[in-house]
Every structure is written in C-alpha cells, then in structure tokens.
N, C-alpha and C positions, 0 to 999 in steps of 0.2 A: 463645855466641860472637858478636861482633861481627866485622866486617871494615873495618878502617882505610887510607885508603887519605892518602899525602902527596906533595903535588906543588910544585915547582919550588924554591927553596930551602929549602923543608924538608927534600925530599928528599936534599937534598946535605947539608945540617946533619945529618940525624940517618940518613944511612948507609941509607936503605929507603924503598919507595913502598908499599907494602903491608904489611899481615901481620893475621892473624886472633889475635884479643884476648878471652882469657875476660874477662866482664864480671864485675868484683867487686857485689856484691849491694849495695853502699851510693853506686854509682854510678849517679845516675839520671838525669842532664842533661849537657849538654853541658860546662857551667862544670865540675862533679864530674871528668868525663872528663880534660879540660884540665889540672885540678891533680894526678888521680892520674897523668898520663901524666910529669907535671913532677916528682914522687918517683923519675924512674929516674935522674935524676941531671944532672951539670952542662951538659950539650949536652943533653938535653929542657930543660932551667929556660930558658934561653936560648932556645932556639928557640921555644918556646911561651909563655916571659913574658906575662903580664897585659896589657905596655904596648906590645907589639910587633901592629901587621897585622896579623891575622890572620883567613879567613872559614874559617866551617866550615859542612859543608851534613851535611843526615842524609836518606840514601836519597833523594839527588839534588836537595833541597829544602835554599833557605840558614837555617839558624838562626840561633839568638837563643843567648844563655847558658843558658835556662833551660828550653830545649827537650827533652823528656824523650828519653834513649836507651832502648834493648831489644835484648834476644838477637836475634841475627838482622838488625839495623839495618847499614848500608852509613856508614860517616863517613867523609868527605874533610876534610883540611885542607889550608888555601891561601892566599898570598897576595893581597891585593887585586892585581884586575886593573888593569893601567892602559894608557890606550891613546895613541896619537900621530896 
C-alpha cells in the first residue's frame, strides 16, 4: 500500500485529499503512477493530464517522472506553488 495524498485544486477536482492505494506491481515510478491513476477516468485524465502543472514529491522529497515508487511510499500531488 502506498499512501496518496492531493492538495488544492486537485483536491476539489477529484473529490479527496487522501486515500491508501494498493500498488499494482507494474507500477514503479512516478510517470507509471500518473497514467494509472488517469485509467479511473474523465476527472483524473483532466486533473492529472500530461500538460497541466503539476509537482509531485515522494516521502516528502519533489520528484522527477522517473522517480521510482514502493509499498509503503507517502505521494503528494500538487500544484506549483506561486507566490506574490
């Protein structure tokens, strides 16, 4: 199990700031992560699209796409921050 965690307009797009996520076994990176999370359908494809903002950090550290996941791993995802 992993543990996902989304914040600010994600969280309103896709209905939850958390929830614990069996890791499928052919999922080993962040990019992996990204496109299976985008098979549950029309509001993840959108919210998570390719070409949209997005940072994702793994156990409190910001990734790359090809940052490998594991059981047990902590994922945020989020928008860039911006400041004034």
């Amino acid at each position: 199990m992993i543990k996902l965690l989304y914040f600010a307009r994600l969280r309103e797009d896709l209905g939850r700031s958390a929830e614990e996520f069996a890791l499928p076994g052919d999922v080993t990176t962040v990019a992996a992560l990204r496109s299976h999370l985008m098979d549950r359908g029309a509001a993840w494809q959108a919210a998570l699209a390719p070409g949209r903002a997005l940072r994702v950090a793994v156990n409190h550290e910001m990734a790359e796409p090809g940052t490998p996941v594991r059981a047990g791993d902590e994922i945020a995802f989020f928008p860039p921050v911006t400041g004034g």
